[in-house]
ROMIPA-99438 format. One record per residue (C-alpha): residue in one letter; x, y, z. Coordinates in steps of 0.25 Angstrom, whole numbers, plus 2048, in hexadecimal, padded with zeros to 3 digits. Layout:
AXYZ;...
//
This chain:
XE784E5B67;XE814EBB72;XE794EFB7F;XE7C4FDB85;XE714FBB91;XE7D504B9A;XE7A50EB90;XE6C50FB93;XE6C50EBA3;XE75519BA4;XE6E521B9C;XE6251CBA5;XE68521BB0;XE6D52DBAC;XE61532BA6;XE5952EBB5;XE64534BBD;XE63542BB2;XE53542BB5;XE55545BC3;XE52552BC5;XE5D55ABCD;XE59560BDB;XE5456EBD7;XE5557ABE2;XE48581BE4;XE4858DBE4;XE41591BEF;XE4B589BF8;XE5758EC00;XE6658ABFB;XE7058AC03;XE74597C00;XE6A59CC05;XE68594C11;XE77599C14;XE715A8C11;XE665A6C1A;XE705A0C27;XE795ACC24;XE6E5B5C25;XE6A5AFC32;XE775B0C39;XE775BFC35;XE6A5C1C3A;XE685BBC48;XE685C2C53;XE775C2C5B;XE725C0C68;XE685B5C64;XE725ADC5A;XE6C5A2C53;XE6A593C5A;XE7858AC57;XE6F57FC54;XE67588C4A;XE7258CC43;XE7A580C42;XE6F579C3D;XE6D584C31;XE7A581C2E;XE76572C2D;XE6C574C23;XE7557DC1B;XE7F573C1C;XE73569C16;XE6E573C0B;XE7B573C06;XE7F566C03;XE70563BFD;XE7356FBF5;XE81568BF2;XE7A55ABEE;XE70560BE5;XE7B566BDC;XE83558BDC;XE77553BD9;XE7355CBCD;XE80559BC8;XE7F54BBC8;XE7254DBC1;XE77555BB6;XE8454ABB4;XE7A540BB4;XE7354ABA7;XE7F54AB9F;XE8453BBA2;XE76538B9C;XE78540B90;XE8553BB8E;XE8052CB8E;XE7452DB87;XE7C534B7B;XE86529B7B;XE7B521B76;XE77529B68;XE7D51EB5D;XE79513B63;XE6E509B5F;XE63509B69;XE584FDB6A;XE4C503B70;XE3E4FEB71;XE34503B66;XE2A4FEB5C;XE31508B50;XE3B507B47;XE43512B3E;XE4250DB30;XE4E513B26;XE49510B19;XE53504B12;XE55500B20;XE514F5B27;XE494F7B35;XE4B4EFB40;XE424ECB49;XE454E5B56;XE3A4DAB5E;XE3F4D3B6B;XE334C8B6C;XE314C3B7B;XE304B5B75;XE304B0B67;XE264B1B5E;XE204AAB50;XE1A4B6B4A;XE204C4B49;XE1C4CFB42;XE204DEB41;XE164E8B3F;XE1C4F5B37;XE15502B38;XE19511B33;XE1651CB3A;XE0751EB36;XE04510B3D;XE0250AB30;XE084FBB2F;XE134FCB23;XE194EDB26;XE154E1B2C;XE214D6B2E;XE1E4C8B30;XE2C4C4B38;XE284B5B3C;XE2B4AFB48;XE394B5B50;XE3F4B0B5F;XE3D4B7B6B;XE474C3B6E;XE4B4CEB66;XE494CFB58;XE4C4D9B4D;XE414DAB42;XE454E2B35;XE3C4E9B2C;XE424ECB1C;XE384FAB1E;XE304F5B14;XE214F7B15;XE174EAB13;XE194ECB03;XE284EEB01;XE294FBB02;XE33504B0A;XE2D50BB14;XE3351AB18;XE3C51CB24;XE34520B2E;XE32519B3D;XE2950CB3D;XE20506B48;XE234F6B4A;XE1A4EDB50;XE1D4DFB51;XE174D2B55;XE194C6B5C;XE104B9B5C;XE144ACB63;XE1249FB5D;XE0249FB65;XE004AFB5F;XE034B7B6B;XE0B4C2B6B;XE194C2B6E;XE1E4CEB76;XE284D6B71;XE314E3B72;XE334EBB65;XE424F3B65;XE494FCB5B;XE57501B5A;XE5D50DB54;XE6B516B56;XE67521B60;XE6A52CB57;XE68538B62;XE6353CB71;XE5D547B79;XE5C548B87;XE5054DB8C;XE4E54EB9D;XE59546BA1;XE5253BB96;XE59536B89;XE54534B7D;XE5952DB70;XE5652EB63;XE57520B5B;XE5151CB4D;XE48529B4C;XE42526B5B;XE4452EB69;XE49522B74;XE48523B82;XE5351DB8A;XE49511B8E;XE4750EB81;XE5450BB7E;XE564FCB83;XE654F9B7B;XE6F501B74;XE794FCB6A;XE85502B68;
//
């Protein structure tokens, strides 16, 4: 499976960089257009045989000077923000049509399809078995899979329930389990994968849709192209 983790960390960054919220003015507070109203004003109103104090007045102009290159920032830094918005959308929708692997105990069943269901074992284990459940939390399937190595393993279920029969498409929970050869439990991580079939962005956060689920970006851990 090809690995597209650059994919992921932009989208990452991006979406951290979009969550940022921009600076916003408060509307109780002076601009600089108005601060340059308020000095105009002063140098109309003061008295001509009592001009205003040099260092007064040249210290004002300072913090003009200041207030506008804040103001200045503020827009670059809007901007930025709002590239950093559409850089984001435009990544994460590069990844529709893909086949994510994400971390979840479902799986999608398409009736005359084989599901897959994928177990990466921590060490290796004599006695594995996968626990099938609809969505009522009634057990439909329990497989006896045997003893399997340590590392990822992909598990297939026909979609047939303990009897032989097909069960109906729909999204199934799977539990399975581990022993060692003295009965302890192995630790594992259950994954799926799907094709991201769509995804909404939602303040500054993406999410995709893939094998009738909602992923957040963290719950992608691979991407195959």
């Amino acid at each position: 499976m090809a690995v597209v983790s650059s994919t992921i960390s932009q989208i990452q960054s991006a979406a951290a960089a979009a969550q940022q919220p921009a600076t916003k003015a408060d509307p109780t507070a002076l601009g600089k257009d108005d601060f340059l109203k308020l000095l105009t004003a002063q140098l109309q109103q003061q008295d001509p045989t009592q001009p205003m104090d040099n260092t007064a007045f040249v210290a004002q102009l300072a913090q003009f000077s200041s207030l506008e290159q804040m103001s200045n920032v503020n827009t670059t830094l809007t901007q930025m923000l709002t590239s950093q918005g559409t850089a984001l959308e435009t990544t994460a929708a590069g990844m529709v049509g893909k086949t994510a692997v994400f971390t979840t105990d479902q799986v999608e069943l398409t009736p005359g399809t084989p599901a897959t269901i994928n177990a990466n074992l921590s060490a290796a284990a004599t006695n594995v078995n996968v626990i099938i459940q609809d969505s009522s939390g009634s057990t439909v399937r329990t497989i006896g899979v045997g003893a399997l190595p340590s590392g990822l393993n992909h598990l297939t279920w026909d979609g047939n329930d303990n009897s032989g029969n097909p069960m109906p498409a729909d999204t199934y929970t799977v539990q399975v389990l581990a022993q060692d050869l003295s009965g302890n439990s192995v630790p594992l991580t259950q994954s799926g994968s799907a094709r991201i079939t769509g995804m909404t962005i939602s303040n500054g956060t993406p999410s995709f849709l893939a094998g009738g689920q909602t992923l957040q970006l963290s719950d992608i851990s691979e991407l195959d192209e």
